[in-house]
RODO-2510 file (C-alpha; in nm, 4 decimals, decimal comma):
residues 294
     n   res          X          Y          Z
     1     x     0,8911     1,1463    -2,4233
     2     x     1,2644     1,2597    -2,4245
     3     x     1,3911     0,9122    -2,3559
     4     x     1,6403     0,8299    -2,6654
     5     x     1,7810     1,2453    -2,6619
     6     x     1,8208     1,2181    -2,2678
     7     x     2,0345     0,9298    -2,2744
     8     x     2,3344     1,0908    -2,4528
     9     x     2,2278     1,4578    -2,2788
    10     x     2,5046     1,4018    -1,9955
    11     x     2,7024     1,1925    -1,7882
    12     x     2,8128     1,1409    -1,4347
    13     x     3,0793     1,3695    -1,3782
    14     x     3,0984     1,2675    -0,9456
    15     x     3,0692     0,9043    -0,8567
    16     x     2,8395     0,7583    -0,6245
    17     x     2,9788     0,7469    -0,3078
    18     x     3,0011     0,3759    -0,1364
    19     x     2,7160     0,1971     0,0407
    20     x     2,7383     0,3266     0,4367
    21     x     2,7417    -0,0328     0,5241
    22     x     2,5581     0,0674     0,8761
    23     x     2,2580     0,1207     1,0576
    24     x     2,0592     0,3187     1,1615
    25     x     2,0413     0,4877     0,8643
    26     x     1,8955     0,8102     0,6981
    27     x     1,6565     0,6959     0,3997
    28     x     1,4958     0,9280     0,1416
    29     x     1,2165     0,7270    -0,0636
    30     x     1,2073     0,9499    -0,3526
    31     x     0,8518     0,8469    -0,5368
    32     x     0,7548     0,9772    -0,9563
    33     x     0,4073     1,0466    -0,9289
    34     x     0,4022     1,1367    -1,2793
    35     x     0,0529     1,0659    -1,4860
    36     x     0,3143     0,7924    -1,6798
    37     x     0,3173     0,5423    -1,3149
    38     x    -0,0606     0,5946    -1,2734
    39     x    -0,0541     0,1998    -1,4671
    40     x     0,1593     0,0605    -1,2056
    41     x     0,0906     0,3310    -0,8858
    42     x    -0,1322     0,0644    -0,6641
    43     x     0,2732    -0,1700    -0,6930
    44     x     0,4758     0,1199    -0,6077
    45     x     0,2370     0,2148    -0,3328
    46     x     0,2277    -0,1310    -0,1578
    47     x     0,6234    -0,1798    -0,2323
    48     x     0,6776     0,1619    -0,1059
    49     x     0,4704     0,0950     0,3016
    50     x     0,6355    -0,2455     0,3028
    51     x     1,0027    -0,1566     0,2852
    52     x     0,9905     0,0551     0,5526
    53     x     0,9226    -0,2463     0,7777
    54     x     1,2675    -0,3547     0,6718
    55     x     1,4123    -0,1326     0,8716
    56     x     1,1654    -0,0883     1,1782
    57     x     1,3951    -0,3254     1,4360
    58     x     1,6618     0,0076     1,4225
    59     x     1,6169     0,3529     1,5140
    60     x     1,6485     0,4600     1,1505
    61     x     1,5036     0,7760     0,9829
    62     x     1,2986     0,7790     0,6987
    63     x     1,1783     1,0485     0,4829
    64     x     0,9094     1,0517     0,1390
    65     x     0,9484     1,2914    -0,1387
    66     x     0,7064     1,2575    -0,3616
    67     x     0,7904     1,4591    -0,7520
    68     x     0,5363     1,5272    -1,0794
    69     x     0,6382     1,8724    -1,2268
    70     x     0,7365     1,9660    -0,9129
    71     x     0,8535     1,7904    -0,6099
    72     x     0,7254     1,7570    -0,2039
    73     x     0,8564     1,6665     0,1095
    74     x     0,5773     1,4676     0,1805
    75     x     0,7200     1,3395     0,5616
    76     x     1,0865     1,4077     0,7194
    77     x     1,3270     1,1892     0,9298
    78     x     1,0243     0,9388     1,0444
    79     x     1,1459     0,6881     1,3258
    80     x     1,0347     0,3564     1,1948
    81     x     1,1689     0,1578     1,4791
    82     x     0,8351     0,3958     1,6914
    83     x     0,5382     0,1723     1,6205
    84     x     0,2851     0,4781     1,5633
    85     x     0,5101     0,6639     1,3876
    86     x     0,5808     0,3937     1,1362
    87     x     0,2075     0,2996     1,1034
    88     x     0,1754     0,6859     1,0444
    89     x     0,4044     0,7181     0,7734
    90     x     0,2485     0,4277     0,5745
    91     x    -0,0570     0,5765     0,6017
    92     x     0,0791     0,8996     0,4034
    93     x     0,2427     0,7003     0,1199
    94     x    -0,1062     0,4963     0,1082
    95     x    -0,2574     0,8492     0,0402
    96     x    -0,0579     0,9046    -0,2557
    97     x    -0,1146     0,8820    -0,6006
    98     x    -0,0156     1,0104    -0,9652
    99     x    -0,0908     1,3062    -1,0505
   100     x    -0,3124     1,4656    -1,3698
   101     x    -0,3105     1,7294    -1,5092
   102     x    -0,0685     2,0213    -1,4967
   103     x     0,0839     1,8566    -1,2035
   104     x     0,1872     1,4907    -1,4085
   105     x     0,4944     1,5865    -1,5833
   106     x     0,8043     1,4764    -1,4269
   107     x     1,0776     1,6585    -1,3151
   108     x     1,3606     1,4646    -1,1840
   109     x     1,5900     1,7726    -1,0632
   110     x     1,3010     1,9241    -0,8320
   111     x     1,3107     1,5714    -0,7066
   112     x     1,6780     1,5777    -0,6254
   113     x     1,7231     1,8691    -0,5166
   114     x     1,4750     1,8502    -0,2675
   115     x     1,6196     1,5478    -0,1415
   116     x     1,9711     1,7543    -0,0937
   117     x     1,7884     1,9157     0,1623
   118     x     1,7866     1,6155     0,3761
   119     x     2,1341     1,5137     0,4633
   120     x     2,0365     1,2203     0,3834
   121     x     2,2597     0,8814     0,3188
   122     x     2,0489     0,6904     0,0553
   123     x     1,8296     0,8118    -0,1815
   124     x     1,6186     0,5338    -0,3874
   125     x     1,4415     0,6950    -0,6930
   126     x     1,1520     0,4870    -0,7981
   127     x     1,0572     0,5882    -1,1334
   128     x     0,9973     0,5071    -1,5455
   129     x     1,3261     0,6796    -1,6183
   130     x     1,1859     0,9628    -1,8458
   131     x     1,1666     1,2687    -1,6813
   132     x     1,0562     1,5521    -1,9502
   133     x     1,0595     1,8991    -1,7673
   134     x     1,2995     2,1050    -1,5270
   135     x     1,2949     2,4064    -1,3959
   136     x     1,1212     2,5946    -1,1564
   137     x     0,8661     2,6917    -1,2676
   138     x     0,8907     2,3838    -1,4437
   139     x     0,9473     2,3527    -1,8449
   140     x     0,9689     2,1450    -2,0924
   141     x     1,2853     2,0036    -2,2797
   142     x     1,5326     1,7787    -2,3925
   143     x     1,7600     1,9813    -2,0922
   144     x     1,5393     1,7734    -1,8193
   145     x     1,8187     1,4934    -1,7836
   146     x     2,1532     1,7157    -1,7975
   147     x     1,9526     1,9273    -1,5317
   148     x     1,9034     1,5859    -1,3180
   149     x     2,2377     1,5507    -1,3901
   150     x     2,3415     1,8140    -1,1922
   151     x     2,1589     1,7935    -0,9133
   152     x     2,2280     1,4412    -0,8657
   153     x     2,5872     1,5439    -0,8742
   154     x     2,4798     1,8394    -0,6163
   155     x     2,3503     1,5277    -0,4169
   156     x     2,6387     1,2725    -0,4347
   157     x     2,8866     1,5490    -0,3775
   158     x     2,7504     1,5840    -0,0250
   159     x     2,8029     1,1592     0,0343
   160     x     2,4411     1,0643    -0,0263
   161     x     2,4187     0,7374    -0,2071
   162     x     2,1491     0,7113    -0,5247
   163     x     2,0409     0,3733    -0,5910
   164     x     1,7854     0,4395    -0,9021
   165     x     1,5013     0,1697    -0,9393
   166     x     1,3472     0,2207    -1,2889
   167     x     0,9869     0,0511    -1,3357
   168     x     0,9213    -0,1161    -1,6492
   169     x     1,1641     0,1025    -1,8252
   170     x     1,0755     0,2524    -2,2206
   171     x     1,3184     0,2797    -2,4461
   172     x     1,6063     0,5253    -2,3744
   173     x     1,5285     0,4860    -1,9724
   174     x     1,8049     0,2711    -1,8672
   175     x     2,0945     0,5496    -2,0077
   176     x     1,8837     0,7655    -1,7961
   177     x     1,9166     0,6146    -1,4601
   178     x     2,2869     0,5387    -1,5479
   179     x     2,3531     0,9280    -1,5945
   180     x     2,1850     1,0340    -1,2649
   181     x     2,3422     0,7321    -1,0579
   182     x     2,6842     0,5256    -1,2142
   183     x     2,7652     0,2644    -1,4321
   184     x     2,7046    -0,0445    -1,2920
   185     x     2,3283    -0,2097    -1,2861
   186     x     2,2459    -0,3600    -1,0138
   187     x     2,4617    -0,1565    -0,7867
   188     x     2,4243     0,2364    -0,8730
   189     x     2,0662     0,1403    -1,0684
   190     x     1,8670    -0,1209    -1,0293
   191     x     1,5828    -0,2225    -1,3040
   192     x     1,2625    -0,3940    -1,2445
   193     x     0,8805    -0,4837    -1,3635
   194     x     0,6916    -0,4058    -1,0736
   195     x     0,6725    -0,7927    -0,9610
   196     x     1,0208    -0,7357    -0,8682
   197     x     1,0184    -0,4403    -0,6785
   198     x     1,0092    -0,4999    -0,3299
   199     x     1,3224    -0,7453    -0,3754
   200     x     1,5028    -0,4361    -0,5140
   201     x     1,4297    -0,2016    -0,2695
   202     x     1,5204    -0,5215    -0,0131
   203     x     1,8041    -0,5214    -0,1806
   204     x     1,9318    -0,1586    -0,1515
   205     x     1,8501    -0,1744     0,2024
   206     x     2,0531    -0,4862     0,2767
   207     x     2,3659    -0,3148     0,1313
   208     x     2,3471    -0,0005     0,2970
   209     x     2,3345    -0,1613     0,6069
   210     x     2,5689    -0,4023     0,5046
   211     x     2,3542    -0,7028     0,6434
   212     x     2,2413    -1,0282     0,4453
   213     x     1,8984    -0,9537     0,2924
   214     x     1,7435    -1,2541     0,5105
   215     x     1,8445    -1,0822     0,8402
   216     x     1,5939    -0,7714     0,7016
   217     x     1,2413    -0,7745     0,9346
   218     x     0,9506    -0,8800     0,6557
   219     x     0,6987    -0,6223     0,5817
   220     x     0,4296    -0,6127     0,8377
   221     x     0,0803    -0,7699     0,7643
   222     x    -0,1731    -0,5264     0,6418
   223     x    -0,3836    -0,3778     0,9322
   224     x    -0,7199    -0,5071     1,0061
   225     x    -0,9701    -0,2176     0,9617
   226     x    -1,1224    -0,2072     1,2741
   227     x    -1,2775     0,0961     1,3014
   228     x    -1,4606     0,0570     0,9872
   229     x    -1,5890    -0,3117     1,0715
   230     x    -1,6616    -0,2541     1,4088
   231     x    -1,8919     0,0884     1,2725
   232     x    -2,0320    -0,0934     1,0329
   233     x    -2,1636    -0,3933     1,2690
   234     x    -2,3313    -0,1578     1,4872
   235     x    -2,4903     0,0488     1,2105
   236     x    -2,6059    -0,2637     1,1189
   237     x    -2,7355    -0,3396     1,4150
   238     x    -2,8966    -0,0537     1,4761
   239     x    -3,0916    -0,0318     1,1614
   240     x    -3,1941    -0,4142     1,2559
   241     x    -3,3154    -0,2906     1,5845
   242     x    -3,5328    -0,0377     1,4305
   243     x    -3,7287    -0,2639     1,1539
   244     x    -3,7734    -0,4690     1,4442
   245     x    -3,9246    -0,1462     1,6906
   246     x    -4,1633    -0,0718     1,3675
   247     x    -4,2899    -0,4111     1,3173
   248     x    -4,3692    -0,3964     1,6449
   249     x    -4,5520    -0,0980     1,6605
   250     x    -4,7631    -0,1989     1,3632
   251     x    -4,8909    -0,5017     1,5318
   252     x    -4,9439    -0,3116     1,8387
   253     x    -5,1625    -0,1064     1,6171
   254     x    -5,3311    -0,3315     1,4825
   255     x    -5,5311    -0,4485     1,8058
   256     x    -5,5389    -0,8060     1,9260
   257     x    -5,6708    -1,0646     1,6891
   258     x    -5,9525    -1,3102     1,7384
   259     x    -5,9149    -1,6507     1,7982
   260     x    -5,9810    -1,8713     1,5323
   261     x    -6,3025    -2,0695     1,5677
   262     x    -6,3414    -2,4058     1,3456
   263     x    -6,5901    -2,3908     1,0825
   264     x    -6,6216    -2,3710     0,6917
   265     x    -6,3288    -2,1764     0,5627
   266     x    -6,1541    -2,1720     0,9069
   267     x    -5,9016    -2,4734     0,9585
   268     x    -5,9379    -2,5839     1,3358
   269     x    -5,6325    -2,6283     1,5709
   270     x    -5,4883    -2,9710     1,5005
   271     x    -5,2384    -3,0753     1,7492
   272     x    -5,0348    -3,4120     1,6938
   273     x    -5,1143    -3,6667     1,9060
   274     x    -4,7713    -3,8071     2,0094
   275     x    -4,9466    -4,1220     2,1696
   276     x    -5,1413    -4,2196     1,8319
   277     x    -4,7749    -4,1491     1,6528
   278     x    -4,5923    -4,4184     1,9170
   279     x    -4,8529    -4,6566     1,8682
   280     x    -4,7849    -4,6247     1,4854
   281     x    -4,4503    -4,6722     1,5186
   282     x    -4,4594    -4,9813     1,7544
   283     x    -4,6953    -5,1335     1,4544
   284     x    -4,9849    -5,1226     1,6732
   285     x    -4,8388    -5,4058     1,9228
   286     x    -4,9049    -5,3647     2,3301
   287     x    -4,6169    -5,4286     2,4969
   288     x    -4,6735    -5,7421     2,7300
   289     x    -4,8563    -5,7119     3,0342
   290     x    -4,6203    -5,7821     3,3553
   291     x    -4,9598    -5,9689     3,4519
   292     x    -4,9175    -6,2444     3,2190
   293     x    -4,5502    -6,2831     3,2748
   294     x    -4,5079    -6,6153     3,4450
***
């Protein structure tokens, strides 16, 4: 909405501080929920549980903010390298979605600022790049970017790292990220269509541990439901089980039946005769007596 205005609102007055370049590390996965990513949600949610698994062979700690007009701590400081845990956390970021409503605006300072709360070392704000409110309580304004500006500032100032991924960016969105972050795409912002980003997020997490993107674990494959399958082969079962009881109950009911006798209207039993059948096939001939063999 405030795309072209933001992107002369402000600029970076602190620079981003330098990759870590180690691991374990402390990763904030700062998500827009805004009604804007609904389109594109279902991408952001799948690239979202599979970079975790990038970092699930160290003991690093992950955290999920998720942000509309306001912003949530949605889990803290998960160990991924702790199977459960992991498979826990995806679970939460498969439970979100964007937001309607009063809730869909987006506010890109609540986001950051909840994030300062962390201590963390990266940030990586996925998002369209047009936030349009601030505040708390949150209001509209061509103010929402300077206010991003400093909180992000806020941020970086304590030594966390933003690496900005903007989604299939309007107009004006680009200037955006490059106010919140530094100058230099593909190193303080990264942009992508949403094809793309799981190889940026790859990417960010390669350079903060300082480690060749190859030597990053590939996402997991999705879990096989189970639970589900397993209830609904029984249930299926069981239902089978019952038709079955019932159709046996009717005949039961219905008494035992008479044999059938041959006469008009009644077909008689006709069994094959298998010897009649051989015959046939052996075109009638006897095989040769052993008496007339010489």
């Amino acid at each position: 909405m405030f795309g072209d205005l933001h992107s002369v609102a402000a600029q970076p007055e602190v620079a981003n501080p330098h990759w870590p370049a180690r691991c374990p590390l402390r990763l904030g996965l700062v998500i827009d929920q805004s009604s804007s990513m609904a389109p594109r949600f279902d991408d952001v949610r799948t690239a979202a549980r599979n970079v975790v698994d990038s970092l699930r062979d160290k003991k690093s700690a992950v955290s999920i903010i998720g942000f509309g007009t306001d912003a949530e701590v949605i889990s803290q400081d998960v160990d991924v390298s702790d199977d459960d845990a992991r498979h826990e956390l995806k679970d939460q970021i498969d439970a979100l979605d964007a937001h309607e409503g009063d809730a869909s605006a987006t506010n890109w300072e609540a986001a950051l600022i909840a994030a300062r709360s962390l201590h963390l070392h990266v940030v990586i704000l996925m998002t369209d790049g047009l936030p349009n409110v601030y505040g708390n309580p949150a209001q509209e304004g061509s103010e929402a970017v300077t206010a991003a500006a400093t909180a992000a500032n806020q941020l970086k100032s304590g030594g966390t790292r933003i690496a900005a991924v903007g989604i299939d960016l309007a107009p004006g969105g680009e200037g955006n990220l490059r106010i919140i972050t530094g100058p230099d795409r593909g190193n303080d912002y990264f942009v992508t269509d949403t094809s793309g980003l799981l190889h940026q997020l790859y990417v960010i997490v390669a350079r903060s541990c300082d480690v060749p993107i190859t030597r990053l674990p590939k996402p997991e494959p999705p879990d096989f439901p189970w639970l589900p399958t397993i209830l609904g082969a029984l249930a299926g079962l069981a239902l089978l089980t019952f038709i079955a009881f019932l159709l046996r109950r009717r005949g039961a009911a219905a008494g035992p039946r008479a044999p059938a006798r041959a006469g008009r209207g009644v077909v008689a039993d006709q069994r094959i005769d298998h010897s009649h059948l051989t015959k046939q096939l052996r075109g009638n001939k006897n095989p040769p007596s052993t008496k007339d063999q010489p």
